[in-house]
C-alpha positions as CSV (number, residue, x, y, z in Angstrom):
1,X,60.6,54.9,96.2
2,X,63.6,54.9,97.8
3,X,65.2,57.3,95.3
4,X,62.5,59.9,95.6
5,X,62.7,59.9,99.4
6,X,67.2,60.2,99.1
7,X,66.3,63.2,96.8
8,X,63.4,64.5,99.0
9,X,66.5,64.6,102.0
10,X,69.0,66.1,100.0
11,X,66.6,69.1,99.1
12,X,66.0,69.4,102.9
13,X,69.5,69.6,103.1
14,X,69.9,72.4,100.0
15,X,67.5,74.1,101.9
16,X,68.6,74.1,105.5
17,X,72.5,75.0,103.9
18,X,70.5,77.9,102.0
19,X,69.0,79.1,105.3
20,X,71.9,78.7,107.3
21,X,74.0,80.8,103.9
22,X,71.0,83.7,104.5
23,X,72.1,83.8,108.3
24,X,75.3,84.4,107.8
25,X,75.4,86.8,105.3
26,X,73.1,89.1,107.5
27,X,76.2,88.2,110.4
28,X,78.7,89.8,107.8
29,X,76.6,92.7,107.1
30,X,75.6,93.4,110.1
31,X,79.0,93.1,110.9
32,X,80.9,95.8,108.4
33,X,78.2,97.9,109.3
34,X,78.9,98.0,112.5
35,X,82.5,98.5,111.5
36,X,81.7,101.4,109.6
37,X,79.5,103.3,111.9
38,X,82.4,102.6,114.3
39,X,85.0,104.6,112.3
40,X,82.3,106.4,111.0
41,X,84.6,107.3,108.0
42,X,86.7,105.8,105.4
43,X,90.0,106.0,105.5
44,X,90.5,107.8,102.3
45,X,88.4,110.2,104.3
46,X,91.0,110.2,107.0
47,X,93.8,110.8,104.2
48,X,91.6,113.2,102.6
49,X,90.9,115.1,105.9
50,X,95.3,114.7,106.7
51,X,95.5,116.4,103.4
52,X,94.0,119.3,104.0
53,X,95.0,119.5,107.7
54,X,98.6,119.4,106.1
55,X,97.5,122.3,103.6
56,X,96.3,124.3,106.3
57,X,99.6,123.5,108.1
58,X,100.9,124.9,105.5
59,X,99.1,128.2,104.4
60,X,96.6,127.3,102.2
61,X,93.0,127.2,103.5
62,X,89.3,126.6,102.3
63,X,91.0,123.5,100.1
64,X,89.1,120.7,99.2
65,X,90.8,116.9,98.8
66,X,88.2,115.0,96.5
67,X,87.7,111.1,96.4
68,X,87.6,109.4,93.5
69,X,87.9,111.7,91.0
70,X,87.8,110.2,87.1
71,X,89.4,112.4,84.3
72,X,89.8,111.6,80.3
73,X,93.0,111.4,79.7
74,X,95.0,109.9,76.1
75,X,91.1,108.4,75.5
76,X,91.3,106.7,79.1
77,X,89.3,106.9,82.1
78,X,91.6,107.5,85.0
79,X,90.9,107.6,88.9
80,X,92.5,109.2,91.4
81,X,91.9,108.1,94.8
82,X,92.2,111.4,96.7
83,X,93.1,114.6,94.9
84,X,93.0,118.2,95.7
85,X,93.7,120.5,92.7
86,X,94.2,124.0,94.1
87,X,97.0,123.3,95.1
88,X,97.4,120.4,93.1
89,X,98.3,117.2,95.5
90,X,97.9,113.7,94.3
91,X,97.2,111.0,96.8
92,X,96.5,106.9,96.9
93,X,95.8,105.3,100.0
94,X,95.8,101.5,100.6
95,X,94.4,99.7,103.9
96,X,97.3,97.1,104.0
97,X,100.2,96.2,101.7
98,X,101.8,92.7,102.6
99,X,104.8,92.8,100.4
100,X,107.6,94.9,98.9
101,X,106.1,94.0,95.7
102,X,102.5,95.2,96.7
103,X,104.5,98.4,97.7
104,X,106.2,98.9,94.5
105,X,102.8,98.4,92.6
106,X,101.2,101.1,94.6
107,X,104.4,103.6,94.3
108,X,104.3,103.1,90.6
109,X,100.5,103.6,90.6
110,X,100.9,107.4,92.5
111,X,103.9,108.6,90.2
112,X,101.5,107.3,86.9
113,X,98.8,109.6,88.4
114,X,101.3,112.4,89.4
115,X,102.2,112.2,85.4
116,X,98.5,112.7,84.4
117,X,97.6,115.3,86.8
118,X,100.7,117.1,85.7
119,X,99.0,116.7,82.0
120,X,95.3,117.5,82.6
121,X,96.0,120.2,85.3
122,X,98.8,122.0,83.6
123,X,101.1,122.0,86.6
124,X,103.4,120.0,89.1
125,X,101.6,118.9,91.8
126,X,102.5,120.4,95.5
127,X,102.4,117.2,96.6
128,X,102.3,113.2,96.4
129,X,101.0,111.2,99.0
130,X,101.1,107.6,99.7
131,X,99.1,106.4,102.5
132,X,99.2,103.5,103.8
133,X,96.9,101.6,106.8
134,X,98.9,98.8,107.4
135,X,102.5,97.1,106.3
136,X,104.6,95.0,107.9
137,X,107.9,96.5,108.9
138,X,110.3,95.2,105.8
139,X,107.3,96.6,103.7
140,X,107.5,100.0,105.5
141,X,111.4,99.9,105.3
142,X,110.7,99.9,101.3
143,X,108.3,102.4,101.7
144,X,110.2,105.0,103.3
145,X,113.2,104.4,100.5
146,X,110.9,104.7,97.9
147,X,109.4,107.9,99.6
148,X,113.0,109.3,100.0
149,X,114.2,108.0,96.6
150,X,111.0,109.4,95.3
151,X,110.1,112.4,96.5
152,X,106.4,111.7,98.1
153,X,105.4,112.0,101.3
154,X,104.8,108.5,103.0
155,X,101.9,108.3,105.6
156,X,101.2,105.6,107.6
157,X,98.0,104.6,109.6
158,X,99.1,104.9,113.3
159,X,99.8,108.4,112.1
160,X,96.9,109.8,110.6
161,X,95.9,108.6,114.4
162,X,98.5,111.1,116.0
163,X,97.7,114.3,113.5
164,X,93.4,114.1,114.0
């Protein structure tokens, strides 16, 4: 008897942690919802809309940048994050990168796609662009040598701000 009522508690207790689980996964969606309608975009839409802000800037108009665009390429699927192919630019864009080596990763990632898109599209691309939400500052120092060293243009969060 007194096993069955210890049980009968601990499934009141399953349940009340289950209900209290329920709750706060409708807090957290709730809660990027509300994020979302606040920026009402992503930002890989932000990048996307810097890209062709910057295209305009510079004489090319009616361009489109695309998100997440897959092509077939050596019998792999590869994505591109944000990529405009008349003219051909080839962007990634990262929320936050907290190390140098997160950095690398993400450099090494664009010029791999720049080398595929050079491939599939038959051309050079225009232009490479790394964007990047948010790094602390040794992170950005590595960023912008790698964007010098590099060759692609480095854009960072605060300002994609300034530009739109």
């Amino acid at each position: 008897k007194a096993l069955r009522e210890n049980q009968n508690t601990l499934w009141k207790e399953v349940k009340a942690l289950r209900e209290s689980q329920e709750r706060l996964w409708r807090y957290v969606r709730s809660g990027f919802e509300g994020v979302r309608r606040a920026l009402g975009v992503s930002f890989e839409e932000y990048v996307a809309s810097f890209i062709e802000f910057t295209l305009y800037e510079l004489g090319y108009s009616g361009v489109k940048a695309e998100l997440r665009k897959y092509v077939l390429h050596e019998g792999k699927v590869i994505e591109f994050n944000i990529i405009c192919v008349e003219p051909l630019v080839v962007a990634e864009a990262t929320l936050r990168l907290e190390s140098t080596e997160e950095a690398e990763d993400e450099v090494r990632k664009l010029m791999e796609r720049a080398e595929v898109a050079s491939k599939v599209f038959g051309k050079r691309p225009l232009m490479l662009v790394l964007a990047v939400g948010n790094a602390p500052q040794e992170v950005v120092e590595k960023l912008r040598e790698e964007a010098s060293k590099q060759g692609f243009k480095l854009i960072l969060g605060r300002e994609i701000k300034e530009v739109l």
